[in-house]
N, C-alpha and C positions, 0 to 999 in steps of 0.2 A: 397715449402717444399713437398718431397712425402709422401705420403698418405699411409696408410699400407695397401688398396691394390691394389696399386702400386706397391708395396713391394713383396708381393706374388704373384702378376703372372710375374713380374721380373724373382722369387726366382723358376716357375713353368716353366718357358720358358729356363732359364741355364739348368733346370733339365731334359728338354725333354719332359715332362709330355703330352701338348697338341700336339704336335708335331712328326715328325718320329723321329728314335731312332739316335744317334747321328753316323755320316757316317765318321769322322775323326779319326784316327789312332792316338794313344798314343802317338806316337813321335811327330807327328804333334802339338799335343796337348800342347806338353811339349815346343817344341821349340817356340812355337806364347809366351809361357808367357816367357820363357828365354828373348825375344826378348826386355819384356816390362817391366819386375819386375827386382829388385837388386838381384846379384848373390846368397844372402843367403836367399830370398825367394820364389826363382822357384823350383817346385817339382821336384825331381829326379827321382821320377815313377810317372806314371797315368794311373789306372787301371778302367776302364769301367763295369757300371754294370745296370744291365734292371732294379733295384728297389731299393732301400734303406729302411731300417728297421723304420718302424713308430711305433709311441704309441696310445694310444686312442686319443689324444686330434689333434692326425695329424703332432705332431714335430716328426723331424729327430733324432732317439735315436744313437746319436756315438758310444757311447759304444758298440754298437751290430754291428756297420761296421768289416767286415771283410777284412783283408788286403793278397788277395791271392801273395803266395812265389813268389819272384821273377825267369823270367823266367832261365833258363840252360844254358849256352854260350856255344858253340862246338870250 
């Protein structure tokens, strides 16, 4: 069974935290989980960002994610 903190440097390592900032492109991104998740739960955007919103205690406040507009097609 994992351990919680297991859990957190798991949850520290997807996020980038100790590591360089992540070097794959959105679409790339998108298409690896197309490839592995059911049609109705791969993201349709994926938008990359340096930091996400924390509270005192160190959790991820969603409510304060911001979901920049999608971009303009020509």
């Amino acid at each position: 069974m994992e351990g919680q903190g297991q859990r957190e440097e798991g949850a520290e390592a997807a996020a980038g935290r100790d590591g360089p900032p992540c070097s794959a492109a959105p679409e790339a991104i998108r298409d690896y989980v197309r490839e592995r998740v059911a049609a109705y739960k791969y993201p349709r955007t994926v938008s990359l960002t340096a930091e996400l919103p924390k509270g005192p205690t160190g959790k991820i406040l969603k409510r304060e994610i911001t979901v920049p507009p999608p971009p303009v097609r020509s």
